[in-house]
C-alpha positions as CSV (number, residue, x, y, z in Angstrom):
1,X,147.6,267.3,45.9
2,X,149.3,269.1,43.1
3,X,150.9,267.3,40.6
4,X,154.8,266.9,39.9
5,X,156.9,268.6,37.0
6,X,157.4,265.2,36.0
7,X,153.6,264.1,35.9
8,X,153.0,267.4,33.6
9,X,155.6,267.2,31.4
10,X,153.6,264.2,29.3
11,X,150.6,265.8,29.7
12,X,152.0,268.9,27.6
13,X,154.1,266.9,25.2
14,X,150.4,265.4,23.9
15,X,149.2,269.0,24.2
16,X,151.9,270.2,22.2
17,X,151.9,266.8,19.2
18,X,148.4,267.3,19.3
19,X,148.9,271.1,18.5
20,X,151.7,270.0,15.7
21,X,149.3,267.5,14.3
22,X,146.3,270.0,13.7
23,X,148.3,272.6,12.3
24,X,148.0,274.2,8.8
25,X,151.9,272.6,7.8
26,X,150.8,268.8,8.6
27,X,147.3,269.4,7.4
28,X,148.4,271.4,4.1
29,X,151.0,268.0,3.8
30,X,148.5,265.5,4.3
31,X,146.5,267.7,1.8
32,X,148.5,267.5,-0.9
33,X,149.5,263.6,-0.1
34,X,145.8,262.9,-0.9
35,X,145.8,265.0,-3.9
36,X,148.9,263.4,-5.2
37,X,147.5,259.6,-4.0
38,X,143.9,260.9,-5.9
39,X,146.3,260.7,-9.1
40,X,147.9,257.9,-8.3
41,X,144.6,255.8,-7.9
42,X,143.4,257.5,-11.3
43,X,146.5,256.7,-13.6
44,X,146.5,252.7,-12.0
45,X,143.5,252.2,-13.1
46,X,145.8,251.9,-16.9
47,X,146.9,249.0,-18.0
48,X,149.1,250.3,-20.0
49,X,150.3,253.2,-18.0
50,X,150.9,250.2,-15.0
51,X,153.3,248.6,-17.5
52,X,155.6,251.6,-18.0
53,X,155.0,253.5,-14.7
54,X,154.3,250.7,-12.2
55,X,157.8,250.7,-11.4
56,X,157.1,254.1,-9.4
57,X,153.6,255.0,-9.2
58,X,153.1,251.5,-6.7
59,X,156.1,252.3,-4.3
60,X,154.5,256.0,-4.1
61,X,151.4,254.3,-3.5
62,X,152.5,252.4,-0.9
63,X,154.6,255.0,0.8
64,X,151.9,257.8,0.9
65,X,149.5,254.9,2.4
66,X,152.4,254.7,5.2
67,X,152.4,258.5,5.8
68,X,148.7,258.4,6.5
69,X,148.9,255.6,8.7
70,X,152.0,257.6,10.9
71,X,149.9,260.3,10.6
72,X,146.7,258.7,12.2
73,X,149.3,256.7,14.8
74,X,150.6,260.2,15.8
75,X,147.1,261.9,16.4
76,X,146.1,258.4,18.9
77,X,149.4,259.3,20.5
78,X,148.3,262.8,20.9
79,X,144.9,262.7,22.0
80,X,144.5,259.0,22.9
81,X,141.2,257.2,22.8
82,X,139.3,260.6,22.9
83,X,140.4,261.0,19.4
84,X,137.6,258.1,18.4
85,X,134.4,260.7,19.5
86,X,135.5,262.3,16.6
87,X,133.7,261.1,13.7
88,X,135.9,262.3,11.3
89,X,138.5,260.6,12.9
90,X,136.9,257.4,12.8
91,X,135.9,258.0,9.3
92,X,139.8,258.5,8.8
93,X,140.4,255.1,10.5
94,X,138.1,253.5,8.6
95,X,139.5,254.5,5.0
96,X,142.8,253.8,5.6
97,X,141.8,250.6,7.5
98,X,140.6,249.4,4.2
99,X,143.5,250.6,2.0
100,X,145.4,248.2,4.7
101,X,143.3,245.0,3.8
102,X,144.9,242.4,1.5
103,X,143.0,243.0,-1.6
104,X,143.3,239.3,-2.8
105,X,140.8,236.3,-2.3
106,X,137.4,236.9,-1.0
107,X,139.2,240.9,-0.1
108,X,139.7,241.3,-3.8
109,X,136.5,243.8,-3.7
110,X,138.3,246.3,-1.6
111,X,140.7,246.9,-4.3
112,X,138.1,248.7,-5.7
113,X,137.4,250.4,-2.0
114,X,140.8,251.9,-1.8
115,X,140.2,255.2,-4.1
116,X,138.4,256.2,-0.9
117,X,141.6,257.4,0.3
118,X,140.6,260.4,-1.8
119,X,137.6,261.1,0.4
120,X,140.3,262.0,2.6
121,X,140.3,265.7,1.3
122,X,136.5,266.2,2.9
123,X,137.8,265.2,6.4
124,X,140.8,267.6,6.4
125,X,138.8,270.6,4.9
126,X,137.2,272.9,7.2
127,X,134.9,273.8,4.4
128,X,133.8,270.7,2.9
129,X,133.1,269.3,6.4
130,X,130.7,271.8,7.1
131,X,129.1,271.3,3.8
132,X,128.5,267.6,4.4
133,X,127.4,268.4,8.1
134,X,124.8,270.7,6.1
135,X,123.9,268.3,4.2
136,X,123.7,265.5,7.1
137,X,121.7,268.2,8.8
138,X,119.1,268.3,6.0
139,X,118.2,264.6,5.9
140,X,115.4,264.8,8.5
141,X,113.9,267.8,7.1
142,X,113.5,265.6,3.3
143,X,112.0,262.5,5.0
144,X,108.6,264.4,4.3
145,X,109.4,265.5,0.7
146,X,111.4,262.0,0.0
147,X,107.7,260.4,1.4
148,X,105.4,263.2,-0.6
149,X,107.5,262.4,-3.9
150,X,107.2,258.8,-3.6
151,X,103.5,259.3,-3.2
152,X,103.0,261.2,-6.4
153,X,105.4,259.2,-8.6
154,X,103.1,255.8,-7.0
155,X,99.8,257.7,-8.2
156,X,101.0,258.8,-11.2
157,X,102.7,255.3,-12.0
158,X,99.2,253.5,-11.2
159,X,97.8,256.4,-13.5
160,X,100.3,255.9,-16.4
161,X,100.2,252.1,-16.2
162,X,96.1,251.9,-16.3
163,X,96.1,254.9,-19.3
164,X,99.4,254.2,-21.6
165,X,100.3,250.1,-20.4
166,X,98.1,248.9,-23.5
167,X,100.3,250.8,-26.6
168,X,103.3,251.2,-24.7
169,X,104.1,248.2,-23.4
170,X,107.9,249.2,-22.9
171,X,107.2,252.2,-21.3
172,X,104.4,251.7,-19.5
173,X,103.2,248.4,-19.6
174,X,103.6,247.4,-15.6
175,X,103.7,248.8,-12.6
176,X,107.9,248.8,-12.4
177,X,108.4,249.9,-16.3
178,X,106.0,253.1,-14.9
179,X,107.8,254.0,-11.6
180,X,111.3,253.6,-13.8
181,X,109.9,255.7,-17.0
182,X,108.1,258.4,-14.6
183,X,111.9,258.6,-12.9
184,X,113.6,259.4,-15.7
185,X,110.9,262.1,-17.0
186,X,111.1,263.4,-13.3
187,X,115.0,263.8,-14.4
188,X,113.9,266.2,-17.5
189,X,115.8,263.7,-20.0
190,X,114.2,263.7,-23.0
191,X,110.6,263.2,-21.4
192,X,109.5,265.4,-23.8
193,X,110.5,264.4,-27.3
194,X,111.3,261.0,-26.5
195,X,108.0,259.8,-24.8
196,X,105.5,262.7,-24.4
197,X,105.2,263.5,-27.8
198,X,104.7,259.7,-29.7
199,X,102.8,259.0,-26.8
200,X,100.5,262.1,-27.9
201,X,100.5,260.5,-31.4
202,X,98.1,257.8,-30.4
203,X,96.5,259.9,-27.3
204,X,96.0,263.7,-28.2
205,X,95.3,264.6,-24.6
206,X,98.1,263.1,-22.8
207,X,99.8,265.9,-22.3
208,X,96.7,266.9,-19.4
209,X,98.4,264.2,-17.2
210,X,102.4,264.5,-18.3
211,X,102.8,268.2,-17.8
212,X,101.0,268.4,-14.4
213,X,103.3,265.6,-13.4
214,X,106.2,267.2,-14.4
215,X,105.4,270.5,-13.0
216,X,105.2,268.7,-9.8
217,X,107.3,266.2,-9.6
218,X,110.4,268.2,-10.9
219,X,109.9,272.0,-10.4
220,X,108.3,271.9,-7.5
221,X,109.6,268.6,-5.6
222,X,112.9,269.3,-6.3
223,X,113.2,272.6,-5.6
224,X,111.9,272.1,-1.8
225,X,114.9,269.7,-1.5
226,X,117.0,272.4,-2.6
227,X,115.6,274.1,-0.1
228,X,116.1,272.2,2.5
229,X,119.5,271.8,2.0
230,X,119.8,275.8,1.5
231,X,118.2,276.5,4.4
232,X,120.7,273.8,6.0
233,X,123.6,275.3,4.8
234,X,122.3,278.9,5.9
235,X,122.1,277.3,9.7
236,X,125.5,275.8,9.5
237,X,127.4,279.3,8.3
238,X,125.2,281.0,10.9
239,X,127.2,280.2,14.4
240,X,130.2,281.0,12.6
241,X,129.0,284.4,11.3
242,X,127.8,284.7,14.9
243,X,131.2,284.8,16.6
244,X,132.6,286.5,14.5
245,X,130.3,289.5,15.3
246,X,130.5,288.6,19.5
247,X,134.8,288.8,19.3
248,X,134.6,291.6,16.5
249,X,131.9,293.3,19.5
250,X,134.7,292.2,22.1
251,X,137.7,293.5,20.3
252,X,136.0,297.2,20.6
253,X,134.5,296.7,23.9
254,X,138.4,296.1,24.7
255,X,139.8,298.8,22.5
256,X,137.2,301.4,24.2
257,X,138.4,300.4,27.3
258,X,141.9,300.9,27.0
259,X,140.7,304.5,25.5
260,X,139.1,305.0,28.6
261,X,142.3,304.0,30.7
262,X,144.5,306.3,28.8
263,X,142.2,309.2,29.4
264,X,142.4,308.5,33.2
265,X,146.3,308.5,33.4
266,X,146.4,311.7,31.4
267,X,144.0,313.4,33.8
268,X,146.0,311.6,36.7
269,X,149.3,313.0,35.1
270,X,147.5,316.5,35.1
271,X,146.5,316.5,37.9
């Protein structure tokens, strides 16, 4: 049974909001909203600048937070309760849901919660989604290297702990203070001039077990997460690159063709 004018007609007005609300204007708007609401949530966090801008900045505030909210109320009217199988939507929902909580009482935390709004900006943009897809992507392929690196700092904490815990108790002196020092040399700051070298001081030959560990744990470690998350990032661009070479293919698949069909009515016409 086909349907009526008057049974399509709704179905193309969502079509057509939907169309509206995923378009550059309302997403280069909304863009700029969050930009401008990123500032806001920076210069509140002033006392001073509250006092003598308060006046305005909190109405703005308010009033940007209301736009987001139309803005979200308009794409549910649009695509209804499909829109929710879109994670970044619920993401979305769930951000501005919070800025909606009454930040007082046992809520007073959210307060702090609200500059989330600003994390807006990674929903919206094409590009930053697909680099935190990338970098969602990646997380199963550093399991292994998260469960490798935890097993060389543990040795090498055991290590430290039974070698250095007796002169440096602060450094060294349990199993905790190890893991915690053996971090922060894994993060290159000051390992070497701060601990290495008056550790080496007392023990000449400590340098055998800190600059294997080192070599290890930060040059090498580290540099298989980045490539992970390369290699994650490579994957992600690659579909795209791929259809851009199938419709560049079928834009001269097309253009040969119509070629071919304007050599045939010229040899029509001569003939």
């Amino acid at each position: 049974m086909n349907d009526t004018p008057q049974q399509k007609a709704p179905n193309t007005w969502r079509v057509h909001l939907a169309q509206v609300m995923e378009g550059k204007p309302v997403q280069r708007l909304i863009t700029v909203l969050i930009l401008i609401n990123a500032a806001i949530l920076g210069l509140l966090t002033s006392a001073q600048i509250v006092a003598e801008w308060g006046w305005l900045l909190l109405p703005l505030d308010m009033f940007i937070l209301a736009v987001f909210v139309i803005e979200l109320a308009l794409r549910f009217v649009a695509r209804g309760p499909g829109l929710l199988r879109d994670p970044w939507a619920v993401f979305d929902c769930i951000v501005v849901g919070i800025a909606l909580v009454p930040a007082s009482g046992p809520f007073s935390v959210l307060r702090a919660l609200r500059v989330l709004r600003v994390l807006r900006l990674v929903s919206i943009n094409p590009s930053m989604r697909k680099v935190v897809q990338a970098l969602l992507a990646s997380l199963p392929g550093m399991g292994s290297i998260v469960m490798l690196m935890l097993l060389v700092v543990y040795v090498s904490a055991v290590m430290a702990t039974q070698l250095f815990g007796e002169r440096f108790p602060e450094w060294f002196g349990s199993l905790t203070a190890s893991l915690y020092s053996l971090f922060q040399m894994m993060t290159l700051d000051s390992w070497s001039s701060g601990t290495v070298r008056p550790i080496m001081e007392v023990y000449p030959l400590a340098w055998l077990f800190f600059i294997p560990y080192v070599l290890i744990a930060t040059f090498m470690m580290l540099n298989l997460f980045i490539a992970v998350i390369v290699n994650a990032m490579q994957d992600a661009q690659g579909p795209d690159a791929e259809a851009e070479a199938r419709v560049q293919r079928e834009q001269m698949i097309l253009e040969e063709l119509r070629a071919l069909r304007a050599e045939l009515a010229e040899m029509r016409r001569r003939s």
